[in-house]
NUVEX-410145 format. One record per residue (C-alpha): x, y, z. Coordinates in nm, 3 decimals. Example, Ala and Ser with C-alpha at 12.3 -4.5 7.8 and 13.67 -1.06 7.14 Angstrom:
% residues 2
[[1.230,-0.450,0.780]]
[[1.367,-0.106,0.714]]
***
This chain:
% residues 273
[[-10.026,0.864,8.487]]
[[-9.728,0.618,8.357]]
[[-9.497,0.803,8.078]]
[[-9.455,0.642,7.770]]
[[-9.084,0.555,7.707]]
[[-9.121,0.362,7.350]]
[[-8.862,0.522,7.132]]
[[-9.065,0.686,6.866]]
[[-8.915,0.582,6.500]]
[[-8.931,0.848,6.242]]
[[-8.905,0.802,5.889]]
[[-8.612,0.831,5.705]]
[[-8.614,1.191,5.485]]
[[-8.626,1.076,5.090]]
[[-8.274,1.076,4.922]]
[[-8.120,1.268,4.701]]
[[-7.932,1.275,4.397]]
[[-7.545,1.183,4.618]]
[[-7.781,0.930,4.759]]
[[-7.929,0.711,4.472]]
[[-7.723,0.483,4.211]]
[[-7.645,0.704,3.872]]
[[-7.664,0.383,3.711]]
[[-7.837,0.080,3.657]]
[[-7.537,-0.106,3.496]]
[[-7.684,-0.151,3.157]]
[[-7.478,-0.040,2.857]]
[[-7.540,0.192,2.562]]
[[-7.725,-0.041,2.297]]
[[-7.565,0.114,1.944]]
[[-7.330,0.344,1.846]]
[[-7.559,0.627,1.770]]
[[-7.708,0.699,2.091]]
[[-7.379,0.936,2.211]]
[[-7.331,1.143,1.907]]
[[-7.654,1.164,1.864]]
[[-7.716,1.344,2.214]]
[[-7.405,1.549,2.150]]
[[-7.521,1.698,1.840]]
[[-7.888,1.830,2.022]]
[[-7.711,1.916,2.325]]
[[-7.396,2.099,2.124]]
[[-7.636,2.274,1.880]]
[[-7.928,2.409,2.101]]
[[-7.694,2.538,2.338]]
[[-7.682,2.867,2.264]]
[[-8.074,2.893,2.235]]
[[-8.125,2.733,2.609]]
[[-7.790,3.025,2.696]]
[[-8.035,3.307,2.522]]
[[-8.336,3.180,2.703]]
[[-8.187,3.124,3.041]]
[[-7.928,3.404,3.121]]
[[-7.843,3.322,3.436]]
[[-7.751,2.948,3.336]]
[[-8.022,2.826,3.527]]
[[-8.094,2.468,3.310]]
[[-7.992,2.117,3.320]]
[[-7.982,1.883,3.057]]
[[-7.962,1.472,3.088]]
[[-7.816,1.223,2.833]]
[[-7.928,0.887,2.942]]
[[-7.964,1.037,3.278]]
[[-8.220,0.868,3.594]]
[[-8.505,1.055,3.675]]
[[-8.671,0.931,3.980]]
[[-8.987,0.946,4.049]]
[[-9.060,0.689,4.302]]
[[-8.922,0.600,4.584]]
[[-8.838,0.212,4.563]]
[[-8.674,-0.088,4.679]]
[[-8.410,-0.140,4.500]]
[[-8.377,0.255,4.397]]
[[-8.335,0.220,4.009]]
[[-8.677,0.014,4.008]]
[[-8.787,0.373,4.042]]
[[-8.608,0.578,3.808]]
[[-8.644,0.572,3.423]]
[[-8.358,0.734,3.205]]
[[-8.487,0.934,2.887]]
[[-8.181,0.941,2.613]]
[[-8.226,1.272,2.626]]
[[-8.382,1.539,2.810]]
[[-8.421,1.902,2.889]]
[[-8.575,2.116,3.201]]
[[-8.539,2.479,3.277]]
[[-8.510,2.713,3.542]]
[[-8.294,2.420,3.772]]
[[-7.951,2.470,3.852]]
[[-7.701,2.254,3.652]]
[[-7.517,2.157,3.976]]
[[-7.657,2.080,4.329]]
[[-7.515,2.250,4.609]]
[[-7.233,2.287,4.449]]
[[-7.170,1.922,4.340]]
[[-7.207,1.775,3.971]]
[[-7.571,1.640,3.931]]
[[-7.590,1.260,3.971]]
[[-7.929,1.187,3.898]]
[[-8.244,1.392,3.841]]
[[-8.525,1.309,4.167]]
[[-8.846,1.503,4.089]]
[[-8.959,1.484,4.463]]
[[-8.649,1.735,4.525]]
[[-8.661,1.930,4.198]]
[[-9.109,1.979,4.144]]
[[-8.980,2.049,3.771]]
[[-9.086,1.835,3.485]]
[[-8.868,1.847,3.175]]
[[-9.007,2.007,2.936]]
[[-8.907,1.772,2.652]]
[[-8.762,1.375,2.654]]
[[-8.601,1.189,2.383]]
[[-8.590,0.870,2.346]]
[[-8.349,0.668,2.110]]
[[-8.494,0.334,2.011]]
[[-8.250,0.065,1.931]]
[[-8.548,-0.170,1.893]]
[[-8.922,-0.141,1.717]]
[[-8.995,0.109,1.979]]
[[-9.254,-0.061,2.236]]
[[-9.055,0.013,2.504]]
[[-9.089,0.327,2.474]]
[[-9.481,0.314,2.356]]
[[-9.524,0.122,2.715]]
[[-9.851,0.233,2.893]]
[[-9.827,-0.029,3.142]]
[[-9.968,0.150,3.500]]
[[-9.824,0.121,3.815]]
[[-10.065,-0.105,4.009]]
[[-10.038,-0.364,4.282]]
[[-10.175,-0.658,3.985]]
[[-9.892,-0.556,3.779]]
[[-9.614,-0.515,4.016]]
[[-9.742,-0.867,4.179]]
[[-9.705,-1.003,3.797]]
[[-9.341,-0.854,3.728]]
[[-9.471,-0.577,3.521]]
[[-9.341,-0.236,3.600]]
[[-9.494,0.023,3.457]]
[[-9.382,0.155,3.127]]
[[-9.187,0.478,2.996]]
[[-9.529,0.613,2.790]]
[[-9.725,0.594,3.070]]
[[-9.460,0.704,3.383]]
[[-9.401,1.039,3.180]]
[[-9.713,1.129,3.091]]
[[-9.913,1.032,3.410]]
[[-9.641,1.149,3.661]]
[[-9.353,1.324,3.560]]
[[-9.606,1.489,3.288]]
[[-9.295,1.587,3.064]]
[[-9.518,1.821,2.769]]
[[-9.322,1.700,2.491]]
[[-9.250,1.339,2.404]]
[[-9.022,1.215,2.151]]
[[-8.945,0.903,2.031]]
[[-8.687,0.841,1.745]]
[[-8.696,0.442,1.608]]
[[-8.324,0.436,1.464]]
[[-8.413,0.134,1.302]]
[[-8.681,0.280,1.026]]
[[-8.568,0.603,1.045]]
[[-8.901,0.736,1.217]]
[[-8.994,0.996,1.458]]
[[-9.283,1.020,1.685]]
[[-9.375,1.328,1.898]]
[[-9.592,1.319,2.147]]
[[-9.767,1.657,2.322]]
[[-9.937,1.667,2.650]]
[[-10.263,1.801,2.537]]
[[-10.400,2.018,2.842]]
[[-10.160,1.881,3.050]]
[[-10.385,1.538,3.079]]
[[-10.280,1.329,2.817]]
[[-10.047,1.254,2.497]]
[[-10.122,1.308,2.210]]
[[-9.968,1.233,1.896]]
[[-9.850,1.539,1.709]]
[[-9.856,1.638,1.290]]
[[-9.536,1.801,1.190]]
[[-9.573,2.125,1.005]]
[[-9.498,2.220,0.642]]
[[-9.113,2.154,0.667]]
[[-9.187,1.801,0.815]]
[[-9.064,1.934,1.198]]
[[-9.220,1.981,1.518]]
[[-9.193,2.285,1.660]]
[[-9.147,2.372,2.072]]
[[-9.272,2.686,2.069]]
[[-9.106,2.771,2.464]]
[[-8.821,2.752,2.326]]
[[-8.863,2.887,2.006]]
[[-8.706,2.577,1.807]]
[[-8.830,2.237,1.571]]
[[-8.714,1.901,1.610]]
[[-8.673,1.709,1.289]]
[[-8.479,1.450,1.084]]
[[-8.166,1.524,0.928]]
[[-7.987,1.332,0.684]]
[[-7.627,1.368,0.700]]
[[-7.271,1.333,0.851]]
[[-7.135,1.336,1.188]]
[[-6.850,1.208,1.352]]
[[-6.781,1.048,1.010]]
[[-7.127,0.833,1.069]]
[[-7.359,0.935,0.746]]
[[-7.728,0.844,0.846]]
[[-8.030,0.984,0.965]]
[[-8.060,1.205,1.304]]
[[-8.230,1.396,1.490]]
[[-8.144,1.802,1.513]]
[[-8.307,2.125,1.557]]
[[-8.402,2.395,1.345]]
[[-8.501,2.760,1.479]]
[[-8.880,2.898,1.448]]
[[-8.768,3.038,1.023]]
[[-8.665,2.628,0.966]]
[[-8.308,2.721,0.997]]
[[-8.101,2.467,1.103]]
[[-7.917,2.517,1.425]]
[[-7.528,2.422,1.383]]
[[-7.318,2.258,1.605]]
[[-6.971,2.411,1.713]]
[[-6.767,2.192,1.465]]
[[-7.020,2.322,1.155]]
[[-7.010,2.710,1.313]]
[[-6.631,2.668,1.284]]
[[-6.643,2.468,0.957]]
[[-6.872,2.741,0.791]]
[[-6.629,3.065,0.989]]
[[-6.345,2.886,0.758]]
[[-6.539,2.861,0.465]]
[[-6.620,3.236,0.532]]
[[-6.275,3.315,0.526]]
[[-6.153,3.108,0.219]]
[[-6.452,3.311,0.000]]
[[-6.302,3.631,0.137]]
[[-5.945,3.532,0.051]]
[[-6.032,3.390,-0.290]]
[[-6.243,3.683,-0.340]]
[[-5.978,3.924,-0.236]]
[[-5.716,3.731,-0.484]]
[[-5.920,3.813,-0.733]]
[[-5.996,4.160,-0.685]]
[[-5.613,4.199,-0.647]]
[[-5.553,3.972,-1.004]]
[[-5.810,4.183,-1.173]]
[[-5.639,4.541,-1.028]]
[[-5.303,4.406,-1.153]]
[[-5.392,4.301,-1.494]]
[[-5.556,4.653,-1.506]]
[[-5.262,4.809,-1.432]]
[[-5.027,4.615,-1.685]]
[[-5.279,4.694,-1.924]]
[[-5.187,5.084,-1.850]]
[[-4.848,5.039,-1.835]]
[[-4.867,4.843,-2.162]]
[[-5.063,5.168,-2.344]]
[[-4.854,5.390,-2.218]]
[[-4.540,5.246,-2.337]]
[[-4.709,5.227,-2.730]]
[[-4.801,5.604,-2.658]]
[[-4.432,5.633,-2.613]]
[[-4.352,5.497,-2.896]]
[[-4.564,5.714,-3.118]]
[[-4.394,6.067,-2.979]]
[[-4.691,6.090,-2.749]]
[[-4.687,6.177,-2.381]]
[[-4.918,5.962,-2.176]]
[[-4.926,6.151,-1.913]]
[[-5.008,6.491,-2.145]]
[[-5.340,6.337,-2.208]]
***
């Protein structure tokens, strides 16, 4: 019996996140889209520290997540604005994450954000993935990638344009479907105990509408700069309030001294009555 000698050719292992581009070389579209992830990422920071301990979360701004493996790689990947998934270490192997590749992770975020700069129909894309569409040019869309395979349970997408949000839930882990805010106008995340809504207001000198979290009592959740912002305020009531305690013990007293010094006058010992 004649041996075989053909080289056997195994397949190469999938990449990981040192392996695949961390970007696709386009450019943020408006000059919302950083601030605004700052201000969810600054102010639900210490909920996310309370609910995970040990540290044990990541969170992407504008970050890949792939979910296919591709030709070239980023045809795979789709980058929410946004997003947030627990229980993962924040670094890999003790290197700064690059990317976020679901085949090495088997965690779905549990929310995405999305930050429209247009009408929002890229983000309401339900295109499939199918050989007809790939053979047409059409990839498939953001709608349908998260909620058919990286089945992210909360959807958001934020239309900067009109002001509008749109929040999406993963009813029985199947499909989206479009959720009703409550009675403050938010929609709450219950695993985490917070609301996302619309804020109108200032930050980083930019007064508009944006997106922030309240806790589970509709209690807005501050960022560092308003924490340190109200800790001074704090301070200045206690100092006025202090000033005034002192002004009205002083005024008191000079009123005393003032009696006692007619009392004087009229023979009488103030200090005998």
């Amino acid at each position: 019996m004649t041996q075989s000698t053909e080289k056997i050719v195994l397949p190469p292992p999938f990449p990981d996140h040192t392996q695949l581009p961390e970007s696709d070389g386009t450019f943020v579209k408006n000059f919302q889209e950083h601030p605004q992830s700052i201000i969810l990422t600054d102010s639900i920071t210490p909920v996310l520290d309370r609910v995970h301990p040990d540290g044990q979360y990541a969170i992407g701004q504008d970050c890949g997540i792939y979910w296919r493996e591709t030709q070239p790689p980023e045809a795979g990947a789709v980058a929410p604005d946004w997003f947030y998934v627990g229980n993962v270490s924040p670094n890999l192997d003790g290197k700064v994450r690059r990317s976020y590749v679901l085949w090495r992770e088997f965690m779905s975020p549990l929310i995405a954000l999305e930050f429209s700069s247009g009408n929002g129909d890229e983000e309401r894309d339900k295109t499939p993935l199918s050989r007809s569409n790939l053979d047409r040019g059409r990839k498939p869309g953001k709608f349908w990638v998260y909620e058919n395979i990286i089945k992210i349970p909360y959807y958001g997408i934020f239309v900067i344009s009109t002001g509008k949000l749109e929040m999406y839930n993963l009813a029985n882990g199947c499909s989206y479907q479009k959720m009703a805010p409550n009675n403050r106008g938010h929609y709450p995340v219950p695993a985490l105990g917070v609301e996302l809504g619309l804020w109108q207001g200032s930050y980083q000198h930019q007064t508009q509408l944006w997106l922030r979290w309240w806790d589970s009592e509709g209690n807005l959740l501050l960022t560092g700069w308003e924490q340190n912002q109200l800790s001074l305020l704090h301070v200045e009531q206690q100092r006025e309030r202090a000033d005034r305690e002192q002004q009205r013990a002083d005024r008191q007293q000079q009123r005393a001294e003032q009696l006692a010094a007619r009392l004087q006058e009229l023979g009488i010992d103030p200090d005998a009555i």
